[in-house]
ChimeraX commands (.cxc) that place a marker at each C-alpha (Angstrom):
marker #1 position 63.04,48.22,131.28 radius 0.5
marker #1 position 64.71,46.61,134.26 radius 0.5
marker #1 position 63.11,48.35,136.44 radius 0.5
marker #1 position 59.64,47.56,135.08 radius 0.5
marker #1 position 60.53,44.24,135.19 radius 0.5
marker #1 position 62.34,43.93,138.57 radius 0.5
marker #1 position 58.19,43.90,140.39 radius 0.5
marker #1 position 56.92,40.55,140.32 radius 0.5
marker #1 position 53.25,42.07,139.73 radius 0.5
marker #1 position 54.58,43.60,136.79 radius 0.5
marker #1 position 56.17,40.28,135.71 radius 0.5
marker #1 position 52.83,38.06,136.62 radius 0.5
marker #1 position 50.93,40.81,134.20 radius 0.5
marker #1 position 53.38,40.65,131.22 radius 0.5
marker #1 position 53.15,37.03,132.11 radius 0.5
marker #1 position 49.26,36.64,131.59 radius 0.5
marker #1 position 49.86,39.14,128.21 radius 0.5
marker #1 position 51.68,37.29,126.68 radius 0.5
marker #1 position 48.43,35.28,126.41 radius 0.5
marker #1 position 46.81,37.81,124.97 radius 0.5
marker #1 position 45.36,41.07,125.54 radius 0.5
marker #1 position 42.73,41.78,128.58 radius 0.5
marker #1 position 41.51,44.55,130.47 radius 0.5
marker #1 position 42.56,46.24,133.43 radius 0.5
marker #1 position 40.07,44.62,135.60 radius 0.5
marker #1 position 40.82,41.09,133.94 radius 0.5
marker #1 position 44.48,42.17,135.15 radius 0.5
marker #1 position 43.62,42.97,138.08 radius 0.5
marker #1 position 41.80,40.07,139.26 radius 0.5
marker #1 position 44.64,37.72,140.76 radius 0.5
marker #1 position 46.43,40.65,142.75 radius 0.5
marker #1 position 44.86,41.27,146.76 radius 0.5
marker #1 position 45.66,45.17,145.73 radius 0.5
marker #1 position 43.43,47.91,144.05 radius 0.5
marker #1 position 42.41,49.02,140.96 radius 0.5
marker #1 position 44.40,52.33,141.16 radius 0.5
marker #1 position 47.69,50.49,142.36 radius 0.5
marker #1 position 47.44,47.98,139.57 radius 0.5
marker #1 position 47.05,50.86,137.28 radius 0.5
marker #1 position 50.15,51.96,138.45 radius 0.5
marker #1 position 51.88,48.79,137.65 radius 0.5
marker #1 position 50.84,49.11,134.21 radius 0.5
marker #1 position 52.10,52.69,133.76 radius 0.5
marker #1 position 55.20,51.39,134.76 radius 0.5
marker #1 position 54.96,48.66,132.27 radius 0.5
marker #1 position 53.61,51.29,129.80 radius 0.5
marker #1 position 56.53,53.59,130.24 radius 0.5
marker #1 position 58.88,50.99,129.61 radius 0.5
marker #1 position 57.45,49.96,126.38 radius 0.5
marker #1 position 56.90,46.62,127.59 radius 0.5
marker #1 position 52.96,47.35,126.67 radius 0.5
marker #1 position 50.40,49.46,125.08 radius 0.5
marker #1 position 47.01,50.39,125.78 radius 0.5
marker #1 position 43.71,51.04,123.92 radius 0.5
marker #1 position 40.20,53.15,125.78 radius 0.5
marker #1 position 37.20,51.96,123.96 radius 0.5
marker #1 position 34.17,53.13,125.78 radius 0.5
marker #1 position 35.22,52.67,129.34 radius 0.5
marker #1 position 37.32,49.55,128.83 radius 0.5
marker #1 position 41.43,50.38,128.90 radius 0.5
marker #1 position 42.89,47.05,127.18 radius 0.5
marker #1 position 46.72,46.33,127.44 radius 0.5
marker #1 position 48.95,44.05,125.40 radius 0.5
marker #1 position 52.02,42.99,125.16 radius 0.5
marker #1 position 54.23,45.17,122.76 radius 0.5
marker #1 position 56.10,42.76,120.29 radius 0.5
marker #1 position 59.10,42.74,121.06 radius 0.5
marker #1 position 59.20,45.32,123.73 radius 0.5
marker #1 position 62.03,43.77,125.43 radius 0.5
marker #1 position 64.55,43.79,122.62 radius 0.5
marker #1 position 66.51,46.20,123.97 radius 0.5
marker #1 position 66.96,44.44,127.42 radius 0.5
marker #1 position 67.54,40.75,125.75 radius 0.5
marker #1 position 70.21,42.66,123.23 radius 0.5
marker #1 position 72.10,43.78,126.73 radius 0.5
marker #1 position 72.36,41.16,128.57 radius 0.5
marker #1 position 73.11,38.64,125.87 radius 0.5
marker #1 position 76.19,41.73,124.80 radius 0.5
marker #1 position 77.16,41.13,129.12 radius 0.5
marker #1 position 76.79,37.32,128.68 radius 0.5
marker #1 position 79.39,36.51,126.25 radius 0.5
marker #1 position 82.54,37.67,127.99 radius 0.5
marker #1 position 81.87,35.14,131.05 radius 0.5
marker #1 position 80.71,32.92,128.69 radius 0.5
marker #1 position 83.59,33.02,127.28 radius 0.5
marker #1 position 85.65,32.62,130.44 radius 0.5
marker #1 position 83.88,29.70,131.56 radius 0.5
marker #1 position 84.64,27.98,128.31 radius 0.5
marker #1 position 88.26,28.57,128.28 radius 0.5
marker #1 position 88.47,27.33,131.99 radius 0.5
marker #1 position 86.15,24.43,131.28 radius 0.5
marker #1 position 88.82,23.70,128.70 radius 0.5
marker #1 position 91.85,24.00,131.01 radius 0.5
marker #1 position 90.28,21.76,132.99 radius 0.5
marker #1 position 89.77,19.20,130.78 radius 0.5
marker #1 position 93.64,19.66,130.07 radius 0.5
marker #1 position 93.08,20.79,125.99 radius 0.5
marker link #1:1,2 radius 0.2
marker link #1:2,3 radius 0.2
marker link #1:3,4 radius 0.2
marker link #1:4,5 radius 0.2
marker link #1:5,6 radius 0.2
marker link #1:6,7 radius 0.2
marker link #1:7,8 radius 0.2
marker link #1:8,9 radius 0.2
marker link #1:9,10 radius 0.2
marker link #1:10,11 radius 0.2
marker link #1:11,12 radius 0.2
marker link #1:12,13 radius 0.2
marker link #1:13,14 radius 0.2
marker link #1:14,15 radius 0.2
marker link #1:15,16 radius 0.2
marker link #1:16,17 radius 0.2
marker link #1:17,18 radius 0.2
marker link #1:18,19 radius 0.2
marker link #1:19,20 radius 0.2
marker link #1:20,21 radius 0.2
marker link #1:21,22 radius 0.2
marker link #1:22,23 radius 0.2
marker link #1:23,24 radius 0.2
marker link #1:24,25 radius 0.2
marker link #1:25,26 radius 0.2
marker link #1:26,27 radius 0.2
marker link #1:27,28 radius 0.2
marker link #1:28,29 radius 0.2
marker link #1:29,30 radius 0.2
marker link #1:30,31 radius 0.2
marker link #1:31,32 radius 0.2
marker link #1:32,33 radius 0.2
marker link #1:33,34 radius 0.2
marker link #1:34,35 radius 0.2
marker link #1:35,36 radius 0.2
marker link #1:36,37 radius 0.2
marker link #1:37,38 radius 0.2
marker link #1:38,39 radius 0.2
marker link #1:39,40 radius 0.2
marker link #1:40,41 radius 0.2
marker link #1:41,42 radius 0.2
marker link #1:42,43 radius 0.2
marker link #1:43,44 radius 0.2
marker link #1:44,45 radius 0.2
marker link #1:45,46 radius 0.2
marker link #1:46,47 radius 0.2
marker link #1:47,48 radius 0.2
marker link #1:48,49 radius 0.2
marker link #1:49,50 radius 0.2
marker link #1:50,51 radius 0.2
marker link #1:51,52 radius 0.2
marker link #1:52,53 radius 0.2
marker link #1:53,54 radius 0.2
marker link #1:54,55 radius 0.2
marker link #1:55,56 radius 0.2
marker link #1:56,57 radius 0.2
marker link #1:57,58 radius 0.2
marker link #1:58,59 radius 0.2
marker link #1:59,60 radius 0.2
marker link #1:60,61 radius 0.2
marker link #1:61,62 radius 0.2
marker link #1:62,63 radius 0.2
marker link #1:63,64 radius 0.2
marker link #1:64,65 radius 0.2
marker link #1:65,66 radius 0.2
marker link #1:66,67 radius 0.2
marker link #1:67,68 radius 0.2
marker link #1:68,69 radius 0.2
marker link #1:69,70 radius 0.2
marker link #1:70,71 radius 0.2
marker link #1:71,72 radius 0.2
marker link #1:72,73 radius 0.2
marker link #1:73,74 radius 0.2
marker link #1:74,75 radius 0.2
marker link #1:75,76 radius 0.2
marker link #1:76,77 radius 0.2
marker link #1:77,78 radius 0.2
marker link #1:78,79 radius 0.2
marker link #1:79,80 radius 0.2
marker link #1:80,81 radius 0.2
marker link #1:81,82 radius 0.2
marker link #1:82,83 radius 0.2
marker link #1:83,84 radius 0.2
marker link #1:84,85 radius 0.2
marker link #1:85,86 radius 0.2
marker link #1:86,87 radius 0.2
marker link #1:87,88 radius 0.2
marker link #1:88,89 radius 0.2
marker link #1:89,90 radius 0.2
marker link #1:90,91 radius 0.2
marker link #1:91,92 radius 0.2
marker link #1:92,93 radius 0.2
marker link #1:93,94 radius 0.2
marker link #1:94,95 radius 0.2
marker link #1:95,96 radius 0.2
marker link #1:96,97 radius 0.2
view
């Protein structure tokens, strides 16, 4: 999951998802790159679970799986509490309480 999000391609498509499905070519449109390396950004994305695809006919459409990032946000909120944490207590030995 981190890893398919760490590209900021990937991040710019799961970006214009989250607007709705669209096509590989509609995908592909803002990136200077080619339809094979976009592609590749999407398997990425695909692997991850961050998105599924559908064929019909020619067209491949992608979307946005709901929430595919669960298991990322539920990490990093478990990693964000203890510093949380730390920063509150210190915040509050400042203050002198």
């Amino acid at each position: 999951m981190f890893h398919a999000l760490s590209d900021a391609t990937r991040r710019a498509v799961v970006e214009r998802l989250a607007q709705g499905p669209a096509s590989v070519s509609t995908l592909a449109e803002p990136f200077a790159m080619s339809l094979p390396a976009v592609v590749q950004h999407l398997g990425v994305l695909e692997r991850a679970g961050v998105v599924v695809s559908e064929k019909t006919g020619r067209v491949r459409t992608y979307r946005l799986v709901p929430d595919g990032t669960a298991d990322a946000r539920t990490w990093l909120d478990r990693h964000r509490l203890a510093p949380e944490r730390r920063l509150d207590r210190l915040t509050e030995h400042v203050r002198g309480g």
